[in-house]
N, C-alpha and C positions, 0 to 999 in steps of 0.2 A: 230722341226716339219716342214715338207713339206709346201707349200706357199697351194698348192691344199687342202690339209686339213684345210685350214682357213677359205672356201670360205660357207660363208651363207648358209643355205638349209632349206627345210621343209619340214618332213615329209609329210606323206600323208593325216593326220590328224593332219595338220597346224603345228605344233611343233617346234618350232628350233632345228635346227641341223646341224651339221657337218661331213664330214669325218674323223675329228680329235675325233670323237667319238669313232670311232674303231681303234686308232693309236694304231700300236703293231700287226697291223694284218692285214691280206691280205683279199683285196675286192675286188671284181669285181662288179663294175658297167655297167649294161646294162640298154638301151633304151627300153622299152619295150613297145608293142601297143594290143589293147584286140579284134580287127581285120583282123588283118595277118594273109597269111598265114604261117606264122612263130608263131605265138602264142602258138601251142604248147610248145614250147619250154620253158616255165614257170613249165611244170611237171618236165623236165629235171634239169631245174634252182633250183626247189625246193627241187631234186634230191641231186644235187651237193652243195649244202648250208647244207645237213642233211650229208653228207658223210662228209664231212670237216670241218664243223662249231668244232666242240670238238677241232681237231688241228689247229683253228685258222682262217679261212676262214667265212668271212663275204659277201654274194652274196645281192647288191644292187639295186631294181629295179625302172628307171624312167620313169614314161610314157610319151610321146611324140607324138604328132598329126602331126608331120612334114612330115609323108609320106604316100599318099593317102587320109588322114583323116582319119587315123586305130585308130583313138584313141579318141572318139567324148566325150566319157565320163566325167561326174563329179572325183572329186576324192573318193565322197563316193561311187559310181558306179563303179570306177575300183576298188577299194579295197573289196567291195560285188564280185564282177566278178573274181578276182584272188582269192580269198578266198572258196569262192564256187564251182570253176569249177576246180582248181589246188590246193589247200588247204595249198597257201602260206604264210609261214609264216616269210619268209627273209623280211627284212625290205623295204617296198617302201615308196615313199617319191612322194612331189606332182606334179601334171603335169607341164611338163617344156618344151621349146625351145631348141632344141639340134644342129640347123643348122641355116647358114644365119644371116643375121645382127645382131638379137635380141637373137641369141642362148643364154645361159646359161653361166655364166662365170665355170661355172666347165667343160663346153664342150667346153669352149676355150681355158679352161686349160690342157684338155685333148687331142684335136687335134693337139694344138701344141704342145705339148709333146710325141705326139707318131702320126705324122701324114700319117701314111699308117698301113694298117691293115695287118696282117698274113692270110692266109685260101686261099677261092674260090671267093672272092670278084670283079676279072677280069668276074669272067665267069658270078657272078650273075651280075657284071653291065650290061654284054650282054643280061641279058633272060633280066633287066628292059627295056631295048631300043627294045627289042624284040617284049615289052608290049606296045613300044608308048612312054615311058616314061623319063625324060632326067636325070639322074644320076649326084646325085654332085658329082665339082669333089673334088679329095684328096686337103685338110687333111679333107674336111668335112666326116660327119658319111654318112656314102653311105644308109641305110634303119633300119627299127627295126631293134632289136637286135644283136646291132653290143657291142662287149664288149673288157671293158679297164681292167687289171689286176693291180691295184695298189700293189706295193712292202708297207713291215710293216714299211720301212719311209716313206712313203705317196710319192716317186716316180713313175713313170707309167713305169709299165715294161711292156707291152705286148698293142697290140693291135688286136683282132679277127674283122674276117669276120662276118654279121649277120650272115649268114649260118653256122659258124661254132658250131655246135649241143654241147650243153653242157656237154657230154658223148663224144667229142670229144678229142681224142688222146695227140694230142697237147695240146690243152688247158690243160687237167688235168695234164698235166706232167710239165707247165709252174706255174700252181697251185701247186703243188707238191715242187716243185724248190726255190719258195717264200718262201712256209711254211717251210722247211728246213732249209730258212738264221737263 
């Protein structure tokens, strides 16, 4: 079992856990925030958990305050908010640190291991700086929903862009690709 899969967690509803919960199958973990403008992207997420859950595919959401403050919520308030407003039912887990000193050791386990992303990621750092705003740089997570594709041995095969739409091309065909080994 992958060293990634070891690392502490809690659901959203305090619970221990890990990603060695799902070993044997393919996760994708994303940052999620219940304020972006990228928050749609939760129908899409929940979308693609329901289309591939049966062959295998575990879609993991963690929310995260590190950009903007898009994420001010409790964790019983984004769990009422994703549930009500996107009717998720992928498993989230609790708010956490995804960038900078105090990040998350699964986000450090994850940057180093996949520290540049696939997708639009160039041009969204541009519209951020566009906005004013100073973009971290690589290998940190650049904004919400930036997502890591974990391989069924708890390797990181992939890394997307937040923009990269979960109904996107690539992503599903690198989802597709895992589920297959």
């Amino acid at each position: 079992m992958a060293e990634i899969q070891q690392i502490p967690l809690k659901t959203i509803k305090g619970d221990d856990a890990s990603l060695a919960d799902y070993a044997g199958k393919v996760v994708l973990v994303v940052n999620v925030a219940s304020k972006c403008g990228l928050t749609p992207q939760y129908e899409g997420l929940e979308k693609l958990y329901r289309d591939y859950k049966d062959q295998g595919l575990v879609v993991t959401g963690f929310p995260a305050n590190d950009f903007g403050a898009q994420e001010p919520g409790s964790n019983d308030e984004i769990a009422t908010f994703c549930t009500t407003n996107f009717g998720v039912e992928f498993p989230m887990f609790e708010k956490i640190v995804v960038t900078g000193p105090d990040k998350h050791p699964l986000y450090a386990a994850l940057t180093s291991a996949q520290p540049a992303a696939q997708g639009e990621g160039d041009a969204f750092r541009e519209k951020l700086i566009g906005y004013g705003l100073t973009p971290n740089p690589q290998p940190e997570v650049l904004w919400n929903f930036e997502k890591f594709l974990i391989a069924k041995d708890g390797s990181v095969a992939a890394r997307f862009a937040p923009t990269t739409t979960p109904d996107d091309a690539a992503l599903r065909a690198a989802i597709e690709a895992e589920l297959a080994k």
